[in-house]
C-alpha positions as CSV (number, residue, x, y, z in Angstrom):
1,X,-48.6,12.3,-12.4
2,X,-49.0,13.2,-8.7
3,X,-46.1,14.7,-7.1
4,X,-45.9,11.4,-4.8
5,X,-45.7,9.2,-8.0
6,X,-43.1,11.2,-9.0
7,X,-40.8,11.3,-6.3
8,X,-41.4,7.8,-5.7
9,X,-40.0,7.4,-9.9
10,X,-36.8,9.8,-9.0
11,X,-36.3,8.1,-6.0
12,X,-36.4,4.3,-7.9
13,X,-34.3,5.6,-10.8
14,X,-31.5,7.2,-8.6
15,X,-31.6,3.5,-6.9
16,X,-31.4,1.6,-10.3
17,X,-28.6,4.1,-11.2
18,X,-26.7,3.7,-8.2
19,X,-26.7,-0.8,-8.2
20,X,-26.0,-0.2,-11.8
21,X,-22.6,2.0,-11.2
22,X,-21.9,-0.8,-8.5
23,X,-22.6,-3.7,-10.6
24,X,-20.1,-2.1,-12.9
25,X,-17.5,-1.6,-10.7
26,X,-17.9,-5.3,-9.1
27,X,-17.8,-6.8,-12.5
28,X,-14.7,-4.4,-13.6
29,X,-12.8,-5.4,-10.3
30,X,-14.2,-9.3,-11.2
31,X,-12.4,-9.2,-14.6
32,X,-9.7,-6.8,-14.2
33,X,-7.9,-8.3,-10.8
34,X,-8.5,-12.1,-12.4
35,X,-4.7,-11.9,-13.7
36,X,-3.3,-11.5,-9.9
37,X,-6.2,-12.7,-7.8
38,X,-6.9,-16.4,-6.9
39,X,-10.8,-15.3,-6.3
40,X,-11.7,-19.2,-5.6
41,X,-8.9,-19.6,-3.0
42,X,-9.3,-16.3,-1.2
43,X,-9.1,-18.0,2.2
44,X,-5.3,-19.3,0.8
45,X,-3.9,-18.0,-1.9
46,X,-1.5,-15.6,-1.1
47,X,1.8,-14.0,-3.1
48,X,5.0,-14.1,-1.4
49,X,7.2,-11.4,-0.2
50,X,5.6,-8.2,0.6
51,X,2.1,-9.1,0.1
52,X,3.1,-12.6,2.6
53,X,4.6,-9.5,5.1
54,X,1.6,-7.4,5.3
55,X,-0.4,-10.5,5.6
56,X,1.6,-10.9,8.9
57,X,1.5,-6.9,10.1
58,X,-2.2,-6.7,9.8
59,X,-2.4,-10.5,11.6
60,X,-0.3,-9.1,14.2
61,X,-2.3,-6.0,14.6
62,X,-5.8,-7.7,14.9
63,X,-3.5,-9.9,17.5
64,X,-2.6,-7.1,19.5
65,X,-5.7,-5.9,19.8
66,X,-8.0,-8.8,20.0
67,X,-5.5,-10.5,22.7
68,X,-4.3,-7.0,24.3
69,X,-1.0,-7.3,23.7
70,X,1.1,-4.3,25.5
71,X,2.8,-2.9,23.0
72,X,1.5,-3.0,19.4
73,X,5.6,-1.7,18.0
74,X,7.3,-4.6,20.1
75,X,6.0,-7.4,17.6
76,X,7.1,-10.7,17.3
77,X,9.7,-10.1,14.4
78,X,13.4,-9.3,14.7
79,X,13.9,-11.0,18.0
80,X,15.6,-9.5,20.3
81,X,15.0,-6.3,18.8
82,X,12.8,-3.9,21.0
83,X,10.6,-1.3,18.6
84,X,10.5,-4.6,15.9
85,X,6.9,-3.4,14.2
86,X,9.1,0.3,13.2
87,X,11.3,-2.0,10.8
88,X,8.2,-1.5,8.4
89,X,4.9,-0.5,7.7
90,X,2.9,-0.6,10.7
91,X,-0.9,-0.6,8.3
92,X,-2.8,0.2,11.6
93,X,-5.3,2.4,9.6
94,X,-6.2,-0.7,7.4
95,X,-6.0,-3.3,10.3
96,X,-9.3,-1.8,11.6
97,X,-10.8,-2.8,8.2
98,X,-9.6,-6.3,8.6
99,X,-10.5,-6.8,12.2
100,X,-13.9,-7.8,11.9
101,X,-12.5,-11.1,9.4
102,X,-10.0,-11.9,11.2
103,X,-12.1,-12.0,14.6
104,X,-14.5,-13.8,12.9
105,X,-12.0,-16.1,11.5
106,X,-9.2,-16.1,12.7
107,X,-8.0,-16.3,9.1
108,X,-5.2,-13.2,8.4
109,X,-5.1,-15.1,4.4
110,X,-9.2,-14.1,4.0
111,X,-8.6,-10.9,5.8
112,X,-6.2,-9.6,3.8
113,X,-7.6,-11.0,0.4
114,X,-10.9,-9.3,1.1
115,X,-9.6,-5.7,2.3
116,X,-7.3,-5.9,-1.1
117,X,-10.0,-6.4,-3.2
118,X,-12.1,-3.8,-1.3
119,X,-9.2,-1.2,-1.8
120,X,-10.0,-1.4,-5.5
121,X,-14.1,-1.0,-5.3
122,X,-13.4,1.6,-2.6
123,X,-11.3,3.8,-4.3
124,X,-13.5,3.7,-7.6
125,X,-16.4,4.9,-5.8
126,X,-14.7,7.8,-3.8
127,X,-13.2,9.0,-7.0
128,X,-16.3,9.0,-8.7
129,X,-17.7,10.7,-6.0
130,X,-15.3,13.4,-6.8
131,X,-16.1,13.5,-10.5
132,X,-19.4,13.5,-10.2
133,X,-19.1,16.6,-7.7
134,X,-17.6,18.5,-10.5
135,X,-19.6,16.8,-13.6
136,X,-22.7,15.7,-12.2
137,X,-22.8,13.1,-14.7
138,X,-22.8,9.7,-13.4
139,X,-21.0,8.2,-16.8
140,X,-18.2,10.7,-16.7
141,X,-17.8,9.7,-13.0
142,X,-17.7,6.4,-13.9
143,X,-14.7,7.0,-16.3
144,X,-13.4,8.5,-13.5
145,X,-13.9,5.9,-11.1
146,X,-12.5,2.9,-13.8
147,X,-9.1,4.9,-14.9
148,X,-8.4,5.5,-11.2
149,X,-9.5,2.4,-9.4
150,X,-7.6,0.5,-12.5
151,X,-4.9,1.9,-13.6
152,X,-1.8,0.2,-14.5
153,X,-0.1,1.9,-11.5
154,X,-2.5,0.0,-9.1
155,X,-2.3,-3.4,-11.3
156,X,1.8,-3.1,-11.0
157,X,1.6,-2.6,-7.6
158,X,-1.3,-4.9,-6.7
159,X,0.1,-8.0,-6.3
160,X,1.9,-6.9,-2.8
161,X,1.6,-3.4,-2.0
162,X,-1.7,-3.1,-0.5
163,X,-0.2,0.3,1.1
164,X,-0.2,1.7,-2.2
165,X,-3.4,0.9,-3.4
166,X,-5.1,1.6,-0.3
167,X,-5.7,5.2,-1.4
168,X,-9.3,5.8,-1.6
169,X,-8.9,8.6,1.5
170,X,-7.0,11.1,-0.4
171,X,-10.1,11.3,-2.8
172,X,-12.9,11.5,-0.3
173,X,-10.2,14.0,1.6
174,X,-11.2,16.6,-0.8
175,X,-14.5,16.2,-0.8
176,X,-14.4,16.3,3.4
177,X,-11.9,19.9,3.0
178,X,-14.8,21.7,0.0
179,X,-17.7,21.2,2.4
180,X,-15.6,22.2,5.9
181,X,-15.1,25.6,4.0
182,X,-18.3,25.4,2.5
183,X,-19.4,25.5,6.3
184,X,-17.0,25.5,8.8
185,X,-18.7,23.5,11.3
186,X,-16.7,20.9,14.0
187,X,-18.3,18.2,12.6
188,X,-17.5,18.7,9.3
189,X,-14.1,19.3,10.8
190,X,-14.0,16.6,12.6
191,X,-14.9,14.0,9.0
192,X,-11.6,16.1,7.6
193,X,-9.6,15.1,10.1
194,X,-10.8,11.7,10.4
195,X,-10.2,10.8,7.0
196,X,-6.7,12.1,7.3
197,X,-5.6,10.0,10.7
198,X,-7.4,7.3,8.7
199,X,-5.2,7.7,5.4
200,X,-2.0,8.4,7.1
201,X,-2.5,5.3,9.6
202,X,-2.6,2.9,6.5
203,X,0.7,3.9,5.5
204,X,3.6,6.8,5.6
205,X,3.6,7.0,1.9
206,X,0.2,7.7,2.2
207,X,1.0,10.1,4.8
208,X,3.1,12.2,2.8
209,X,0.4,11.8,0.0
210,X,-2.7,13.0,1.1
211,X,-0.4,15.7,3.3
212,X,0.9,17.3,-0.3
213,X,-2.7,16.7,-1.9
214,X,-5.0,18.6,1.1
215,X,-2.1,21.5,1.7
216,X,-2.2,22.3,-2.2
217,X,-6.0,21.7,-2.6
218,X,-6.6,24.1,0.8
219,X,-4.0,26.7,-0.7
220,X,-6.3,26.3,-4.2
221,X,-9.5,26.8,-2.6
222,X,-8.5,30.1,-0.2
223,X,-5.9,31.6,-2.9
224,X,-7.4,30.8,-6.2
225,X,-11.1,30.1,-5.9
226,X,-11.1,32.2,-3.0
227,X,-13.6,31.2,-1.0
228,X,-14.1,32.8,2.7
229,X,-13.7,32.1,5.8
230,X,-13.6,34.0,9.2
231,X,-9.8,33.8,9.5
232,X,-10.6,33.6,13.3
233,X,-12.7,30.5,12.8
234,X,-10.1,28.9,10.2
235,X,-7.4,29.6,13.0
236,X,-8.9,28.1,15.6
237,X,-10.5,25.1,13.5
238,X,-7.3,24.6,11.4
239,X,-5.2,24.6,15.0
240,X,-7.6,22.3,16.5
241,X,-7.8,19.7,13.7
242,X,-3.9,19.8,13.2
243,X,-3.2,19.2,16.9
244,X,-6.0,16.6,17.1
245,X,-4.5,15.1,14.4
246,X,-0.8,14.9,15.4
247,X,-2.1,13.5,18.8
248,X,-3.5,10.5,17.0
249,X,-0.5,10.2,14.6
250,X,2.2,10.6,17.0
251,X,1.7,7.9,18.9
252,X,2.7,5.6,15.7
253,X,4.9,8.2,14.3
254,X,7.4,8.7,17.2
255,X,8.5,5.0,16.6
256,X,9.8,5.2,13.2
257,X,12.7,8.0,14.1
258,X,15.1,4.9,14.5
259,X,15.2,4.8,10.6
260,X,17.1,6.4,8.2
261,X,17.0,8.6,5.1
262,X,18.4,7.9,2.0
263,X,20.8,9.7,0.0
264,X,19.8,11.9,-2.7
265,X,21.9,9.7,-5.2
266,X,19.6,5.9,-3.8
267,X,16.5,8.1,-4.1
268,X,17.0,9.6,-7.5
269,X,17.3,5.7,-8.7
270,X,13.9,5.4,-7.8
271,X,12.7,8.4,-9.5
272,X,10.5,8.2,-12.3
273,X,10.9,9.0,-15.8
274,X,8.8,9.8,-19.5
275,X,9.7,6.4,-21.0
276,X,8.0,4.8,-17.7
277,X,5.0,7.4,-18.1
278,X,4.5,6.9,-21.9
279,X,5.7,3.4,-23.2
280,X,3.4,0.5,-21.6
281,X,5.5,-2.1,-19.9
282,X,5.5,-6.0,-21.1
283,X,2.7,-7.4,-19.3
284,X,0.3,-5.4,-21.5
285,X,-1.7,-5.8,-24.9
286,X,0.5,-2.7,-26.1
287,X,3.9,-3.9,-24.3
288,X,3.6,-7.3,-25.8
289,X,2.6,-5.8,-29.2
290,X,5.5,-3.3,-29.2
291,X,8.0,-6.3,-28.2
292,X,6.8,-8.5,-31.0
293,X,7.7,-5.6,-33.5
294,X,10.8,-5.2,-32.1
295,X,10.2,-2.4,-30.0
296,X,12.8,-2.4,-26.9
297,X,11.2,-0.1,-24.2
298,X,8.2,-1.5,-22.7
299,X,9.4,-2.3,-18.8
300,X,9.1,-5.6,-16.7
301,X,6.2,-5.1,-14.4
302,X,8.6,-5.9,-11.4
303,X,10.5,-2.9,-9.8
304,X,9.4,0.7,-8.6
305,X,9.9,2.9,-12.2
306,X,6.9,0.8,-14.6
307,X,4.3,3.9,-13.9
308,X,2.8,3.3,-17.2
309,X,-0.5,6.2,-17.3
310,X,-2.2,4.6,-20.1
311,X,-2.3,6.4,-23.0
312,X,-6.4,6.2,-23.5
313,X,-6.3,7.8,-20.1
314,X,-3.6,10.7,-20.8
315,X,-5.7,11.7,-23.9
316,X,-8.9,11.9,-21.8
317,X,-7.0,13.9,-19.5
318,X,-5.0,16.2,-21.2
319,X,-8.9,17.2,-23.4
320,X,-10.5,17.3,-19.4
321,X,-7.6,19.9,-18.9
322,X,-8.0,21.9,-22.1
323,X,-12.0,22.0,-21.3
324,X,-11.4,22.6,-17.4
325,X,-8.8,26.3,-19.1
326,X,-11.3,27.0,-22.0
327,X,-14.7,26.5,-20.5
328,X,-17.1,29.3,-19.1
329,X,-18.6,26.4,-17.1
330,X,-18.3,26.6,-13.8
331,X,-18.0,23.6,-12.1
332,X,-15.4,22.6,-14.9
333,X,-13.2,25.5,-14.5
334,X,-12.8,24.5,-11.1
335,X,-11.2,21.5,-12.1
336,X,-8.0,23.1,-13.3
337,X,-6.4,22.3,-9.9
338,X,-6.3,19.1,-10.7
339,X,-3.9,20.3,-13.4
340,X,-2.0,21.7,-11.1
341,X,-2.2,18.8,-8.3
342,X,-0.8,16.3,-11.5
343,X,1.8,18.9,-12.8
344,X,3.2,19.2,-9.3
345,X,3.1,15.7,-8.5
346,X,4.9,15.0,-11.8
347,X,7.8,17.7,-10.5
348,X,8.0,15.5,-7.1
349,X,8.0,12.3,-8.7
350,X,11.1,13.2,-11.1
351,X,12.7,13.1,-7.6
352,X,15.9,14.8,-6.9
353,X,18.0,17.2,-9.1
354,X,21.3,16.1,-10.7
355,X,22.9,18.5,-8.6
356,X,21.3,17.4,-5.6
357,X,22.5,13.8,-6.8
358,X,26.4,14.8,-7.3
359,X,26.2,16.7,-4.1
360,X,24.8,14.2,-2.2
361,X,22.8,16.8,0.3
362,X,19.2,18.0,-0.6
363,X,18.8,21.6,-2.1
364,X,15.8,23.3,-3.1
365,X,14.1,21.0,-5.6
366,X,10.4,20.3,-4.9
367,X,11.5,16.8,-4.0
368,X,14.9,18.3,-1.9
369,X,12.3,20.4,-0.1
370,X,9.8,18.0,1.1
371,X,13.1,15.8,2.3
372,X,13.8,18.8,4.6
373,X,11.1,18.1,6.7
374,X,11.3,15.9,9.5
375,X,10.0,12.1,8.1
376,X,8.7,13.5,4.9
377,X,12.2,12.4,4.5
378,X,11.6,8.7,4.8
379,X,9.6,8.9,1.5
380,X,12.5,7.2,-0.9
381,X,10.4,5.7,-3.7
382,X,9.9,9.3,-5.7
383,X,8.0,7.5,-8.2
384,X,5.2,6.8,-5.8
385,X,4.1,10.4,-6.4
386,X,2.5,9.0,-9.3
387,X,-0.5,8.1,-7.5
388,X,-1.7,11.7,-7.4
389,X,-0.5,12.2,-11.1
390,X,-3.4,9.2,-11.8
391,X,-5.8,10.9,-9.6
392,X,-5.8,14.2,-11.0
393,X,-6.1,12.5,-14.5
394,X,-9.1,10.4,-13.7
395,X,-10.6,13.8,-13.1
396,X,-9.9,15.4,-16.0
397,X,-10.7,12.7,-17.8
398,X,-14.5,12.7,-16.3
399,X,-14.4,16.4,-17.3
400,X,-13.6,15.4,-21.2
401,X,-16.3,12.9,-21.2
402,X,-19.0,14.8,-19.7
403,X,-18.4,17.6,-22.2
404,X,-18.4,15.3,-24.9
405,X,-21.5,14.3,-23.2
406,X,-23.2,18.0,-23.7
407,X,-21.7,18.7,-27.1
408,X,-22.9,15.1,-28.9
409,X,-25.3,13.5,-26.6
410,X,-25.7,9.9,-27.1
411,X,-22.7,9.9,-29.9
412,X,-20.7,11.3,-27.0
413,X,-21.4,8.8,-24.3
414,X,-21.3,5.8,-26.7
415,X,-17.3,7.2,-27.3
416,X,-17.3,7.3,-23.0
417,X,-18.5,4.0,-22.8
418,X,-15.4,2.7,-25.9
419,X,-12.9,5.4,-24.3
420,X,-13.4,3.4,-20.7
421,X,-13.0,-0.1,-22.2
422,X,-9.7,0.7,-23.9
423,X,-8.3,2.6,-20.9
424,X,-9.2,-0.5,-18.8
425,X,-7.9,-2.9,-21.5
426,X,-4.8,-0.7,-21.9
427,X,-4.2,-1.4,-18.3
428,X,-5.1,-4.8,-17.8
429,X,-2.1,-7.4,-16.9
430,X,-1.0,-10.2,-19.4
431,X,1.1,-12.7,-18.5
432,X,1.9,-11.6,-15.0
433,X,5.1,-13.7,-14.3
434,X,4.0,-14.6,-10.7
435,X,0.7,-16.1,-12.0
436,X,-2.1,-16.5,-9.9
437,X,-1.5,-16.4,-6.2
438,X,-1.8,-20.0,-4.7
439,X,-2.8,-21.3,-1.2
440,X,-0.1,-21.5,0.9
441,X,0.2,-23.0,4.0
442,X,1.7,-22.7,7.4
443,X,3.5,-25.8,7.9
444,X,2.8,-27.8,10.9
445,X,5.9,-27.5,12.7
446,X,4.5,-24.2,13.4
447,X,1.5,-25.3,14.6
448,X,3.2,-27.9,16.8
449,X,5.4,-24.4,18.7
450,X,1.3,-23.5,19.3
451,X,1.3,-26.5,21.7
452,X,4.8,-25.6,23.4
453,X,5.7,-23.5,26.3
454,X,6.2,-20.2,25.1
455,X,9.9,-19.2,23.7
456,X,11.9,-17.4,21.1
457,X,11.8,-19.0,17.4
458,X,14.8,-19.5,15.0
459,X,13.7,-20.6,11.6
460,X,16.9,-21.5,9.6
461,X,17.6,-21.0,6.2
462,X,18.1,-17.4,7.2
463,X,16.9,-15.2,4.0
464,X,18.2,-11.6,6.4
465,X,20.5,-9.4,4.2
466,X,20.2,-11.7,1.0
467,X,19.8,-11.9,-2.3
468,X,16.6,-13.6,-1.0
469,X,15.5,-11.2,1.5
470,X,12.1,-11.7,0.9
471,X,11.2,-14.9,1.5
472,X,11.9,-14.0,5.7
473,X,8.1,-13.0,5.3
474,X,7.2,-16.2,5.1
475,X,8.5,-16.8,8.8
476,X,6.5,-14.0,9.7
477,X,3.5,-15.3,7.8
478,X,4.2,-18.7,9.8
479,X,4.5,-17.2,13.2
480,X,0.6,-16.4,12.9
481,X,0.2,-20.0,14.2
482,X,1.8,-19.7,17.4
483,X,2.7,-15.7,17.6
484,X,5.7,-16.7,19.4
485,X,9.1,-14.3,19.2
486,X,10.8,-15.0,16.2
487,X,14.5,-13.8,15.2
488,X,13.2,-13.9,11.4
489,X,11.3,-11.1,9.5
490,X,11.7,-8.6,6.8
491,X,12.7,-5.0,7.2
492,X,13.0,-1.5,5.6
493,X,16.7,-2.0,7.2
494,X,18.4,-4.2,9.5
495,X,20.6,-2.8,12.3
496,X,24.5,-3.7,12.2
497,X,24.2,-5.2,15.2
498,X,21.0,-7.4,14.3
499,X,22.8,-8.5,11.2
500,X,26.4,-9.2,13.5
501,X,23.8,-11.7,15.7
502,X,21.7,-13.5,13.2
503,X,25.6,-14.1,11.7
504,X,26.2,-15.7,14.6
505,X,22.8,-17.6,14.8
506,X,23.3,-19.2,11.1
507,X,26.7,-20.7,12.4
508,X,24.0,-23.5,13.8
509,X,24.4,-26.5,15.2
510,X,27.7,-25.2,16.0
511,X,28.8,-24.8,19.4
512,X,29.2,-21.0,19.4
513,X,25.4,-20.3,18.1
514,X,24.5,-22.3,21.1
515,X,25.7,-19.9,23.3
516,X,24.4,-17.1,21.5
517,X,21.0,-18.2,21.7
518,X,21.2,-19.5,25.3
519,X,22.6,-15.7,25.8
520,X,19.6,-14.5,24.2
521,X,16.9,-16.6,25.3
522,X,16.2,-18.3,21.9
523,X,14.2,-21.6,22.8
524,X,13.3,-23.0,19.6
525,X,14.6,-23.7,16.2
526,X,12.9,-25.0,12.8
527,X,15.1,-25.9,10.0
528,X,13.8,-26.4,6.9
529,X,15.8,-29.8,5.3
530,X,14.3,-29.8,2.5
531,X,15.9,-26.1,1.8
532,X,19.3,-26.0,-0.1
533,X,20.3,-23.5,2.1
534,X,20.0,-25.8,5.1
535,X,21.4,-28.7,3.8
536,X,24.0,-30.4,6.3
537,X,22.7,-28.8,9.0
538,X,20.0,-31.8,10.8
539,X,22.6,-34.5,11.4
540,X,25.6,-32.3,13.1
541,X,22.5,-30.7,15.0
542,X,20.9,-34.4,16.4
543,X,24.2,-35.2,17.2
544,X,25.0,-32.2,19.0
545,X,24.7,-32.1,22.9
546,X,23.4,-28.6,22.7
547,X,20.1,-29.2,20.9
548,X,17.5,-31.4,21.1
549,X,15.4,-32.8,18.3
550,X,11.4,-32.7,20.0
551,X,9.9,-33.0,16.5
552,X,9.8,-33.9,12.6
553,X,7.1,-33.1,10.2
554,X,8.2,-34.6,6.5
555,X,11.4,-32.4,6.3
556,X,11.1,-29.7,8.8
557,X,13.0,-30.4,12.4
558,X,11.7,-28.5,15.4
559,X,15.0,-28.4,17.8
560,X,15.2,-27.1,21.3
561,X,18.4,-25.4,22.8
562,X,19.5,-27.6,25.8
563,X,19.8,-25.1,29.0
564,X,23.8,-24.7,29.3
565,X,24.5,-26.9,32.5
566,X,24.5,-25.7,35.7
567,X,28.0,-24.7,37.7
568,X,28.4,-26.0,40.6
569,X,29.4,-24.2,43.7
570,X,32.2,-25.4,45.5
C-alpha cells in the first residue's frame, strides 16, 4: 500500500476511534444523568435550592457583563447589603461558558442545563486524556473517563452543585504542568496558568482543589521523577505564573474576607468517613438491595457524607495501584502518584483530628494545616476532598485495565468493557427522591416589576434563617425578570444585622416595617397568598395607608410602599 494510502487509513481510523469514544460518552451521559435531568424540558426544568441559586449567580453574571453593570460583587441579592455576590459562590470561571446561551437567549434555565450537562462530557474526556497519556490505550482511558465523569460522588452532587462537578480543569491541569517541565516555554506556561485562573474562578472549592492537586503533582515530578529544570528558569517562570495568577484571582478573592471560618468541631461533622466510602447509599441497585435484606447502612443521597467510591471502581483501582508499584513499565510506574494524590486526599477528607475537635483551634493535621492558611480556611465541607480520591482512582483504574489488556488480549478488554458497565451501574441513581427536575416558572408579578420604575423588591414569605432557607433562591431565580434589588436571596451566612432588618421587614403590613423600608428605600413588595406562611397578611396590607395594592396575578399581590408624607414647614 503506498505510504499516502496509508496515512490516509491511520488518519480515518484515529477519526472513527475518536466519534466512537464520543459517541460513548454522549450515550453514557444520555442514560446515566436521565434519573436527575429533564433532557426534554432543558429550557425549564430546573431543581430548587442550590441548583435554582446558581441558576441566578451565573444569570446575574452574564447580566453584569452583557448590560455593564459596575460592580459584578454588588448584585441584586441581600438588599441593602453592599458586597451581596461574596455571600456565595461567585461561578465567574463557568459564567464565561454560559455566556454565549444566555446572550443568545436570554434564557439563564437553558444556560445552566447545558453547561451541567457539559461538565459531565467535559470532564470524561480530560480524564481520559490523562489515562491515555499514561496507557496509551484508548479503552483503558475510556474506563477512566466513565468511573470519573460518573461516579456516584458527581450523581450525589449533580442535582445542584454544578461547582462540584465542574472539575474537568484539575485533570487537564496535569497534563498542562508535564509538558511546561517537559519544555519550559511561556506559552506552555501561560496554558498552566490559564487552566488554573479558569478552575479556581468556577469555584473556591475548586480553588483549594486543583491548588493541593498541582503543588503535590509539581513536588512529584521535580522530587520523585526528577525531572530537570534550570532552577533559574523555574524561578522566574514559577514567579511569573504565580503572580499572574494571583492578579487575576484577587480581584474576586479579596471580596470573600467578610466570611468566616468554621470551627474545627462544625467542620469535622462534615468530614467523611469508611462506611460513606464503602457501603453504597439507598438510591442505588446495591443500597436498595442491602435495605431489602435488612442491611441498615446504605446513606440517603441528601447531605455532604454519601461519598460512595463504587466498589467495581475501588477494585480497579486498588489492581491499577498494585500494577503502577510492581511494574517495570514505565509509563505505569509513573502512575503511583496517583496513589499518593488519593492517599493524601483521603487524609484531608477525614477532616480534623479529635483533638483538634475538643480543642476547638486547628493543630497540625493535614486538614488543621491547610486551615492555617489564609481562605484555604473557608473550605468547611472536608468530605469534598473526595473528588481528588475519585480522580486518582479513575487512573489507576485505566492502569488495571490496560494491563489486563497486554496480559489477555481480547479476554482482557471484554472484562474492561463488563468492569465499566458495572462501575457505571454501581453508580447510577434509583429512585432519586427529587424526581426529575420540572419547568418552573417565574411568575408574572415579576415580570410585571420589569415594566415598573426601578426600586428595591421585598418578596414575602421570608425563607432567611429558616428551616426553609432554601427556597429564598427562588426570589433570586425570579429577579432574573426584572434584575431589580431584592432584600431576598440565599447565603453561606447572613450578617446579624441583615437578619435584625429582614425581622423587621416580615413584621409587614405593620406600621413599623413601613418605616423600615421607607428608611431603606424598599419600593416594592410581592407576597405570595397562596403561601401558608403569608397567610393574613393581603387584607391588613390593602387596608393599610402605608401600601398600595398596583397589582394581582391569581394569588400573588404586587404592593408599593406609600412615600411617608411630607412635613410641613411652618
Amino acid at each position: 500500500m503506498p505510504l499516502h494510502e496509508r496515512d490516509l487509513t491511520s488518519r480515518w481510523r484515529r477519526y472513527t476511534i475518536s466519534a466512537a469514544i464520543a459517541l460513548a460518552y454522549v450515550a453514557a451521559c444520555r442514560v446515566m444523568l436521565a434519573p436527575i435531568c429533564n433532557f426534554g424540558r432543558l429550557a425549564t426544568a430546573s431543581y430548587g435550592g442550590d441548583a435554582r441559586a446558581f441558576i441566578w449567580v451565573l444569570a446575574w453574571d452574564n447580566h453584569a457583563v452583557l448590560d455593564r453593570v459596575p460592580s459584578l460583587f454588588d448584585a441584586n441579592k441581600l438588599y441593602p447589603l453592599p458586597n451581596a455576590l461574596a455571600y456565595g459562590e461567585h461561578l465567574f470561571g463557568i459564567s464565561l461558558f454560559t455566556l454565549p446561551v444566555y446572550a443568545a437567549t436570554r434564557n439563564p434555565v437553558l444556560a445552566y442545563n447545558v453547561v451541567w450537562i457539559f461538565a459531565y462530557l467535559a470532564a470524561a474526556a480530560a480524564v481520559h486524556w490523562v489515562a491515555w497519556r499514561y496507557t496509551r490505550d484508548q479503552l483503558a482511558s475510556l474506563v477512566a473517563g466513565m468511573a470519573f465523569a460518573f461516579c456516584f460522588f458527581r450523581m450525589h452532587h449533580g442535582h445542584g452543585h454544578l461547582n462540584l462537578i465542574w472539575c474537568f480543569w484539575i485533570p487537564l491541569s496535569l497534563v498542562a504542568i508535564e509538558r511546561w517541565l517537559a519544555r519550559p516555554t511561556w506559552m506552555r506556561l501561560a496554558a498552566w496558568v490559564a487552566i488554573v485562573v479558569l478552575q479556581a474562578l468556577a469555584a473556591w472549592y475548586q480553588a483549594v482543589l486543583i491548588t493541593v492537586a498541582d503543588l503535590l503533582f509539581l513536588a512529584w515530578l521535580i522530587g520523585v521523577e526528577r525531572r530537570t529544570i534550570s532552577v533559574a528558569r523555574f524561578a522566574a517562570q514559577g514567579a511569573a505564573g504565580a503572580a499572574a495568577a494571583f492578579a487575576l484571582v484577587w480581584p474576586f478573592a479579596r471580596h470573600y474576607f467578610i466570611l468566616h471560618s468554621e470551627s474545627p468541631a462544625f467542620i469535622a461533622a462534615a468530614a467523611a468517613d469508611l462506611a460513606g466510602w464503602l457501603v453504597p447509599p439507598e438510591n442505588t441497585f446495591a443500597g436498595h438491595w442491602l435495605l431489602d435484606h435488612g442491611v441498615k447502612g446504605p446513606r440517603w443521597i441528601w447531605g455532604e457524607l454519601t461519598v460512595y467510591l463504587g466498589w467495581m471502581t475501588l477494585a480497579l483501582g486498588c489492581a491499577g495501584a498494585i500494577v503502577a508499584l510492581r511494574s517495570a513499565d514505565r509509563s505505569f510506574r509513573r502512575a503511583r502518584f496517583f496513589i499518593v494524590l488519593c492517599a493524601i486526599a483521603a487524609v484531608l477528607a477525614l477532616g480534623p483530628s479529635s483533638r483538634e475537635v475538643a480543642s476547638g483551634s486547628f493543630g497540625w493535621s493535614p486538614f488543621g494545616v491547610l486551615a492555617r492558611v489564609p481562605g484555604l480556611s473557608l473550605f468547611r465541607i472536608p468530605a469534598r476532598y473526595t473528588e481528588l480520591m475519585n480522580l486518582a482512582l479513575a487512573v489507576l483504574a485505566a492502569i488495571a485495565a490496560a494491563a489486563m489488556h497486554r496480559r489477555f488480549g481480547r479476554a482482557g478488554r471484554v472484562a474492561s468493557v463488563a468492569a465499566m458497565l458495572l462501575l457505571l451501574a454501581e453508580s447510577y441513581v434509583v429512585n432519586f427522591p427529587g424526581g426529575q427536575p420540572q419547568p418552573f416558572a417565574v411568575p408574572a408579578v415579576y415580570k410585571y416589576i420589569a415594566t415598573l420604575p426601578p426600586g428595591p423588591v421585598l418578596s414575602l414569605p421570608d425563607y432567611a434563617n429558616t428551616p426553609l432557607w432554601f427556597d429564598e433562591a427562588d426570589y433570586q431565580y425570579f429577579s432574573t425578570a426584572h434584575w431589580q434589588p431584592t432584600v431576598n436571596g440565599d447565603s453561606r451566612e447572613w450578617p446579624p444585622h441583615f437578619l435584625e432588618l429582614t425581622a423587621r421587614l416580615k413584621t409587614f403590613p405593620e406600621p413599623a416595617a413601613a418605616t423600615t423600608m421607607r428608611d431603606i428605600g424598599l419600593k416594592y413588595v410581592v407576597v405570595h397568598g397562596a403561601r401558608r406562611e403569608a397567610e393574613g397578611l393581603v387584607e391588613p396590607a390593602r387596608a393599610s395607608g402605608d401600601f398600595q395594592l398596583l397589582a394581582r396575578f391569581d394569588q400573588d399581590y404586587l404592593f408599593q410602599v406609600v412615600p411617608a408624607p411630607a412635613r410641613s414647614t411652618p
